[in-house]
N, C-alpha and C positions, 0 to 999 in steps of 0.2 A: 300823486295819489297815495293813501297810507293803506296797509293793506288791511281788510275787513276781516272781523270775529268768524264770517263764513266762512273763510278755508280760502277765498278765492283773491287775488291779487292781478293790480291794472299793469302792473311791472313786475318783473323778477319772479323766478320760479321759487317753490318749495325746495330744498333741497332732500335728497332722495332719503336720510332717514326719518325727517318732518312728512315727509309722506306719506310712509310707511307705518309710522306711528297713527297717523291721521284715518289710513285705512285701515287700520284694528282697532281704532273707536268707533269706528261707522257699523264695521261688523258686531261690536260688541253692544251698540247702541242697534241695529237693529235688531240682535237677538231678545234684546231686553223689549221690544216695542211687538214683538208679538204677541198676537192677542187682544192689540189695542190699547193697552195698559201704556202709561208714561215711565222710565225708567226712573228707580228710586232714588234719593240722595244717596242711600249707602251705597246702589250701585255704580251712582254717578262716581261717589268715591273713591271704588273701587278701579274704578278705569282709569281716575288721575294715577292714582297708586300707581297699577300697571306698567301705565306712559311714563311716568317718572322713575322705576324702577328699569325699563327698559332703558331709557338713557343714560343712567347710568351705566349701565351693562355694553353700552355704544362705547361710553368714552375709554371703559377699562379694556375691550377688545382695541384699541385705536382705529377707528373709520372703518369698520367691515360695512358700510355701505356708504362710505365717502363717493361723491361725485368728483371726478375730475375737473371739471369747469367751475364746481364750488369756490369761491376766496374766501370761506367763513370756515375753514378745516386747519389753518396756521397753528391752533391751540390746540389740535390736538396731539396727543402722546402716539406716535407710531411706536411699533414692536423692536424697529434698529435703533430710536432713539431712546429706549434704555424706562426704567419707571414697572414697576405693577410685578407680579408674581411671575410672566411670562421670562420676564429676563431672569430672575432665579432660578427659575426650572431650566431656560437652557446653559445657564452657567453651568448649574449644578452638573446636567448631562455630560458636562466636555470634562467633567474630574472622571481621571483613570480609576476602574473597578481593582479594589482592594485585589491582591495575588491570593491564588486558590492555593491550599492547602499542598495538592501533588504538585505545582508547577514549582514551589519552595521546596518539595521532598526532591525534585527529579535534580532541579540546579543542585542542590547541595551534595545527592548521589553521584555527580558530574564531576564537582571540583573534588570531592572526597578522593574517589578511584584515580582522576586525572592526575591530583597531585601526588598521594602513592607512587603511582608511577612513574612518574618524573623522577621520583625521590630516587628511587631504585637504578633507572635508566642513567642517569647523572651519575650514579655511585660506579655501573659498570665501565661507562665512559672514562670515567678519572680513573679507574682500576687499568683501564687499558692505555697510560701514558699522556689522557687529557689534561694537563693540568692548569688551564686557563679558562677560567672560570666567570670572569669581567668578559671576554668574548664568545662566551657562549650564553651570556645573559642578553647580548648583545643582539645576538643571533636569532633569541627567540624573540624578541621584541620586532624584528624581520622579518619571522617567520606571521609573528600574530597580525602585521600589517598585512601580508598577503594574505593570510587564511581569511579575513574581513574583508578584503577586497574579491579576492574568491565568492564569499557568502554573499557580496553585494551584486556583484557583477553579473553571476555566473546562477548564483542558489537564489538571490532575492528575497534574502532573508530578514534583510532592515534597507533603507534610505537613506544616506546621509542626509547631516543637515548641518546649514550651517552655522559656524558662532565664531568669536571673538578668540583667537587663539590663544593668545596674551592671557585668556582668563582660565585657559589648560596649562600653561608653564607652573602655576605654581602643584599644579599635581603631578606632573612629571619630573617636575625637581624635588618633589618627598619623594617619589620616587626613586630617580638618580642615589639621593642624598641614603635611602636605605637598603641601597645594592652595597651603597660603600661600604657603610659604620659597619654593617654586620658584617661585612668581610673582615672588615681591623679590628672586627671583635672577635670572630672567633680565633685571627692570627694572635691576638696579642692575651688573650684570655684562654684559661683552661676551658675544656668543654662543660663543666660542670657551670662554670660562672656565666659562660652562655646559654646554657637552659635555663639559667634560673632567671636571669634576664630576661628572656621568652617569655618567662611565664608572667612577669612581672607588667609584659605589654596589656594582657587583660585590665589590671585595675587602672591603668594610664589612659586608655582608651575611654574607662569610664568618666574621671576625670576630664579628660579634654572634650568630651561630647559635652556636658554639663558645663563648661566656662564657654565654651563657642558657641554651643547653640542653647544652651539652656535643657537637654533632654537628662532626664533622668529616669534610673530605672526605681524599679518601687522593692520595698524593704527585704523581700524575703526574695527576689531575683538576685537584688546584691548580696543576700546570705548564702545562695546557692552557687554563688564564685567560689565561697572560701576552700568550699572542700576540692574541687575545680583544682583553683590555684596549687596549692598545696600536695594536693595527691601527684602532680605532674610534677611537682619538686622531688617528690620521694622516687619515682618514677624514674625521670632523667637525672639528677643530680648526683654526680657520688662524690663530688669533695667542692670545696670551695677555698680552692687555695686563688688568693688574688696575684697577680704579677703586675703588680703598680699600678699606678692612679693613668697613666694613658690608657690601660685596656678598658679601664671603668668609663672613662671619659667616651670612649668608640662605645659602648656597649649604650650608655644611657643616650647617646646622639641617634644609637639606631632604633632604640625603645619612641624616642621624641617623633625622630621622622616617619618611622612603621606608622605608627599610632595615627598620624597625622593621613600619612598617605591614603589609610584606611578610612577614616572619618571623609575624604573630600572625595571620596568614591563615592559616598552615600549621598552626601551634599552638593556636588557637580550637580548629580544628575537632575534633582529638581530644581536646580537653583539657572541652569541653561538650557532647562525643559529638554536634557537627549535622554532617550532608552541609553541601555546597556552596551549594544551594539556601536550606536554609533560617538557615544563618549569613549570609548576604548579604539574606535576608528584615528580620533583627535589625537589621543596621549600615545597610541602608538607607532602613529609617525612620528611627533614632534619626540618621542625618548628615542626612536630607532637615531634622531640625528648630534640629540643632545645628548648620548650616552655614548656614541660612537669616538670621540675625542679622547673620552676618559679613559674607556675601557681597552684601546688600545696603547694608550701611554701607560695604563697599570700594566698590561700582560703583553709591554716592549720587550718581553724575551723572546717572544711566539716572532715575532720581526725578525730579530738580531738571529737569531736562531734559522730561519730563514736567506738570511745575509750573506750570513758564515756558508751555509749550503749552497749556495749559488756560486760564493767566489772562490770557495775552495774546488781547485781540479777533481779531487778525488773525493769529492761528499765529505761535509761533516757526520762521524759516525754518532755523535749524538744527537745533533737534527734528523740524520734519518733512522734515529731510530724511538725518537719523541714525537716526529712529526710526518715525515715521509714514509714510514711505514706504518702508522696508522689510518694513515689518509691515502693508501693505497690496498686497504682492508676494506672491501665490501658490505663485512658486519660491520664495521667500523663509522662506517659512511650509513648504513641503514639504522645505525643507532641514533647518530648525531639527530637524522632527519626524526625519528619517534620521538625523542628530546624534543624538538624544534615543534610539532606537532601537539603534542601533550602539554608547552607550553602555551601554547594558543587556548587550547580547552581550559588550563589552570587562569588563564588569562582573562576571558571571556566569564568562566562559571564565578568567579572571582566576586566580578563585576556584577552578576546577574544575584550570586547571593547578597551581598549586599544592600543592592539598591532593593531587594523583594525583603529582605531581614536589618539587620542593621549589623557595626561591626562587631559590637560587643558578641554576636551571635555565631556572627564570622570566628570572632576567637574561641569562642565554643566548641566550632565545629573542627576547628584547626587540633584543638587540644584531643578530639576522640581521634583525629587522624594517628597519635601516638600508640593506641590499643594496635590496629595495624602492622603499624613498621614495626612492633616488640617480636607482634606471632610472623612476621616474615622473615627477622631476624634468626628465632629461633630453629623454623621450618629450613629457611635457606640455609645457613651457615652454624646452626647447634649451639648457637648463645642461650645459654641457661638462665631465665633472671631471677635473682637472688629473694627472698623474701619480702625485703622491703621496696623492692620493682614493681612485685604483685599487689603488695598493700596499698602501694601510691594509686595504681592502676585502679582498684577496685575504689579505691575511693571515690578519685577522678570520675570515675562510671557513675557511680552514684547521683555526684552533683551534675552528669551531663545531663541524668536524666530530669533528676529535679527542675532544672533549670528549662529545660525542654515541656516538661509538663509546666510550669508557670509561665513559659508564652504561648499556649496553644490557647 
């Protein structure tokens, strides 16, 4: 039997939105028969309109009144299988909300004071007979795995997650690779040729963003480096006498890997979907283990030193007095740990500026930390700076601002 123009069928039902449509023409048709009157062609056409309007409106929602037991629902588009405006909007939804203005002020207020103080802490440390500097890098990369593990465990302050670890070695090897250079740069370099090197990492940064990933900053951002650049030259630098092409070679290896290390800080993070937290979870285990080999073969004196005081009867007097009595000093020991500690924070806010700003921004903020260390110089220890300390300074200021007001 075929089914009739009446609505009514000798087999098989309606299905529930053929029905549905069916009883809002009946409604619409009886309201039009009030009165006695016949309903008009226009209004008749009006009703197809409707019905035909509604169905569509059926297929773009996918089956909001599908039957179960229907077999005539195979064509339509469900919401999981992807199609129509619905799947844009929840895509869209799952993109993280751009960083608020204070959560960018607060991290960078973070790494700014943390590093400071580091600067300083590190300074009194090595004043007081530290002089192994590869094992207290060492150290803090130890300290930053527990203080994260602490945050996880204990504060619940991010999740780990997992990824492919093999795809964090190459950032913990720029890593590695610019604890080194910059040590054999500043041993084999005057300090003058290693600021100015420093400074030189800002326009390399730019560069290397631009071939790797294609970003670029726009014309008058990059004009507001120069004064940047340069004012920090006049600032830090007082001579540039070179001592051969190996210190140059160390200097520009740790410009290459800085630079580098900084860039995949930004680029990890989206590229293996972790926050801040827990990419910095990743590289600082895998450095605490991949660093550890090194950094006790460069600072095999702290060993040997150790050795000698063991198998000598009567103490080596200069082991205990490099090593055994500073590590029998309380301040000594309450330093190291604030060191260890303020690495973490340097460690962390590092990560958190970055991935909320980018490096070149990083180097920015790295260069006002120079205003800083000059007036704590001064305040601390009565270093006077000379004319053209001041001019670099003011200068430098100038473009921090510039440059700060053209990414806002």
């Amino acid at each position: 039997m075929k089914r009739r123009t009446g609505g009514n069928t000798d087999e098989g039902q309606l299905d529930s939105r053929q029905l549905c449509d069916a009883g809002k023409m009946i409604q619409l048709v009886g309201k039009s028969m009030k009165g006695g009157s016949a309903p008009s062609s226009s209004k008749a056409y009006d009703i197809d309109s409707a019905i035909g309007e509604r169905e569509d409106t059926e297929l773009v929602n996918a089956g909001a009144f599908d039957d179960d037991d229907d077999d005539d629902t195979s064509n339509i588009i469900k919401p999981s299988e992807g199609g129509g405006s619905r799947t844009d909007a929840d895509s869209a939804s799952t993109e993280p909300p751009p960083p608020s203005v204070a959560a960018i002020v607060g991290c960078m207020m973070l790494n700014f004071w943390s590093a400071v103080g580091i600067i300083w802490v590190n300074k009194w440390i090595m004043n007081h007979g530290w002089t192994w500097a590869s094992i207290l890098t060492w150290m803090h990369f130890v300290a930053s795995f527990i203080g994260l593990e602490i945050s996880w465990r204990t504060l619940g302050l991010f999740e780990p997650k997992e990824t492919k670890l093999m795809k964090v070695v190459p950032l913990c090897a720029s890593f590695i690779a610019f604890v080194v250079f910059n040590n054999l740069s500043l041993q084999y370099n005057t300090v003058g040729i290693y600021q100015l090197l420093k400074v030189l990492m800002t326009p390399v940064v730019v560069v290397l963003q631009f071939c790797m990933h294609g970003t670029l900053l726009t014309f008058w951002q990059t004009v507001s480096l120069i004064p940047i650049c340069v004012g920090v030259s006049l600032a830090t630098v007082s001579s540039l006498e070179v001592n051969g092409l190996t210190g140059v070679f160390f200097g520009v290896m740790g410009i290459f890997s800085t630079s580098l290390y900084q860039i995949w800080v930004k680029s990890k993070q989206s590229d293996l979907q972790l926050n801040p937290f827990q990419l910095l979870h990743h590289q600082s285990f895998l450095s605490m283990w991949m660093l550890a080999p090194l950094a006790f073969y460069v600072d095999r004196s702290l060993l040997f030193c150790l050795q000698d005081y063991a198998m000598s009867t009567l103490g080596d007097p200069v082991c205990a007095d490099k090593v055994i009595r500073p590590l029998s000093d309380p301040f000594f020991l309450a330093g190291v740990g604030t060191s260890c500690c303020l690495a973490y924070l340097v460690n962390l806010s590092t990560f958190l500026v970055i991935g909320k700003t980018s490096p070149v921004s990083y180097q920015v903020l790295g260069h006002s930390k120079l205003f800083v260390i000059m007036l704590s110089a001064f305040l601390m220890f009565g270093d006077i700076p000379s004319p053209q300390n001041i001019g670099g300074c003011v200068m430098a200021l100038l473009g921090i601002f510039w440059y700060t007001y053209l990414k806002m």
